[in-house]
C-alpha positions in Angstrom: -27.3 -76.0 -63.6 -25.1 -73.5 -65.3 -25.8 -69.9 -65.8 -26.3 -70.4 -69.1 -28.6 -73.2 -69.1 -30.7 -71.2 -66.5 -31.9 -69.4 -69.6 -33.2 -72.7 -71.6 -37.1 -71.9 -70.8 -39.5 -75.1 -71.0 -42.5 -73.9 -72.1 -44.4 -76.8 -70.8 -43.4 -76.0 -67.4 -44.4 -72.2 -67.2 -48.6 -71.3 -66.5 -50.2 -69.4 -69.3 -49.7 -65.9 -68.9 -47.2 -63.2 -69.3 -43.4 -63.4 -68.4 -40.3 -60.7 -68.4 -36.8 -62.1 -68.6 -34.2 -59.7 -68.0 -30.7 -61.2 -69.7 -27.2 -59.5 -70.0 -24.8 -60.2 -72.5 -21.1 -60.2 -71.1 -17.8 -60.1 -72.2 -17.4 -63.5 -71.1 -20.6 -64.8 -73.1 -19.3 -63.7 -76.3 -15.8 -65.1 -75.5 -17.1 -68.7 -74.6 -19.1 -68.6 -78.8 -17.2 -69.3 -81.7 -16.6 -67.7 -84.6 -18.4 -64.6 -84.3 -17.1 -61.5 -85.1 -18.6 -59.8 -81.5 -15.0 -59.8 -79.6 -17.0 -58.3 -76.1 -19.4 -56.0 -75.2 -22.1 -55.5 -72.6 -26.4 -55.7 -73.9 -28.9 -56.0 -71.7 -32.0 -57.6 -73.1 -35.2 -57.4 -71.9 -37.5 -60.6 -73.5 -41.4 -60.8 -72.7 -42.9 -64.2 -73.7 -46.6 -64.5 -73.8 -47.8 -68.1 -73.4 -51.2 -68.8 -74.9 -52.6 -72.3 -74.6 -51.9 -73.0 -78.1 -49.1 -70.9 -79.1 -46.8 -67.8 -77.5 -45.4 -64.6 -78.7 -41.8 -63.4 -77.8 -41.2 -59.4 -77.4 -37.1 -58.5 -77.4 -35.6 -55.5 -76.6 -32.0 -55.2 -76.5 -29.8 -52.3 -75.3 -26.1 -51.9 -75.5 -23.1 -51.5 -76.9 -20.0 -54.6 -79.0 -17.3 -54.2 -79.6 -16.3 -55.7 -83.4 -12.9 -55.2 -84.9 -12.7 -52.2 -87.6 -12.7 -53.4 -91.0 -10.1 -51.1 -92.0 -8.0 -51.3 -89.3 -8.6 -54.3 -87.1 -8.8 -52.6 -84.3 -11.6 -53.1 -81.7 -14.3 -50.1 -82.3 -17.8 -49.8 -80.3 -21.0 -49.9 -82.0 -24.0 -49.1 -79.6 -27.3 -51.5 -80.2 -31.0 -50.3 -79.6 -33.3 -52.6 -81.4 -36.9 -54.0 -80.5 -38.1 -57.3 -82.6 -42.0 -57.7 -81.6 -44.1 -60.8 -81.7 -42.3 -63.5 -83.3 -45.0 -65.7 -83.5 -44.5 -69.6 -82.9 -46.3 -72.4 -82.4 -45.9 -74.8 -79.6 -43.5 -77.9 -81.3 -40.6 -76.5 -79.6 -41.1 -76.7 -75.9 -37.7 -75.2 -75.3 -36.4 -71.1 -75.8 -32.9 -70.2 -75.3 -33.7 -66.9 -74.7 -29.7 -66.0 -74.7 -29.3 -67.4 -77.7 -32.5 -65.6 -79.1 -31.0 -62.3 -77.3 -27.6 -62.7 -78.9 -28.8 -63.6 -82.5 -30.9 -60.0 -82.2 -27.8 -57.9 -81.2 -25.7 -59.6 -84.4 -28.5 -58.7 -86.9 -27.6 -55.3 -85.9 -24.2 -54.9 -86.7 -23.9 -53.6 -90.4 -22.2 -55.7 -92.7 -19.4 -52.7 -93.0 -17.9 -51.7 -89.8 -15.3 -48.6 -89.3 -13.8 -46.2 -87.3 -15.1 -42.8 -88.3 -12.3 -40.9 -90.0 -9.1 -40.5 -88.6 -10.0 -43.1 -85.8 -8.1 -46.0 -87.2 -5.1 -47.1 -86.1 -3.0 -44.9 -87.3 0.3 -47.4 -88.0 -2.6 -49.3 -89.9 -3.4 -46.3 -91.9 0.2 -46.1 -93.1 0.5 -49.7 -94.1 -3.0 -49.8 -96.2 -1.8 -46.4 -98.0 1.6 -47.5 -98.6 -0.2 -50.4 -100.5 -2.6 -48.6 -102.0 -2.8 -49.3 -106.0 -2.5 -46.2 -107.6 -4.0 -45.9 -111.3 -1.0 -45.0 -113.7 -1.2 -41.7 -114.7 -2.1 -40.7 -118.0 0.6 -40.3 -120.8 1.0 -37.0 -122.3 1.1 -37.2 -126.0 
């Protein structure tokens, strides 16, 4: 079995109760998905499943920092994570988590959808470039 696969749960197979998964998001896990716009980083998430008879609940807590390139520059640039999505509620028709993949898709939600360097981070041959090409209104004709 994979590393990867070792975090496909089957619920059918684990006793009713409580559960803590501990899962870290590498470098190399966000290199081996594609198309994402996570180039590396390092999360650690912490998941607590509840299993009921009839359905389960899913705690996720995840802590760390991606890297994502600037949009302004293109540039890699840091952005730290710190979220916790309680109780997503399901019902028992899917017998399988992949808690990873659950893990991941929490850190992406927290990227904003505008990502940039504070100023004067950027690049700074970038910064030349985009201001050289700048469109400049015309000024305004004296009369």
């Amino acid at each position: 079995m994979s590393e990867q696969n070792s975090y496909i749960i089957d619920l059918s197979r684990l006793p009713i109760g409580t559960h803590v998964f501990d899962i870290q998001l590498d470098d190399e896990f966000f290199k081996s998905l594609e198309k994402t716009e996570i180039l590396g980083g390092k999360v650690a998430a912490k998941m607590t499943l509840n299993l009921r008879e009839e359905d389960y609940s899913l705690g996720i807590a995840v802590r760390g920092t991606v890297f994502v390139a600037c949009d302004r520059c293109l540039d890699p640039m840091p952005l730290e994570i710190d979220d916790e999505q309680e109780d997503i509620q399901s019902d028992m028709d899917n017998s399988q988590l992949d808690l990873q993949w659950l893990a991941y898709e929490i850190t992406s939600i927290n990227i904003p959808i505008v990502h940039s360097h504070q100023a004067g981070e950027c690049n700074k041959q970038m910064e030349l470039l985009l201001h050289d090409h700048l469109c400049a209104e015309p000024e305004p004709e004296d009369n």
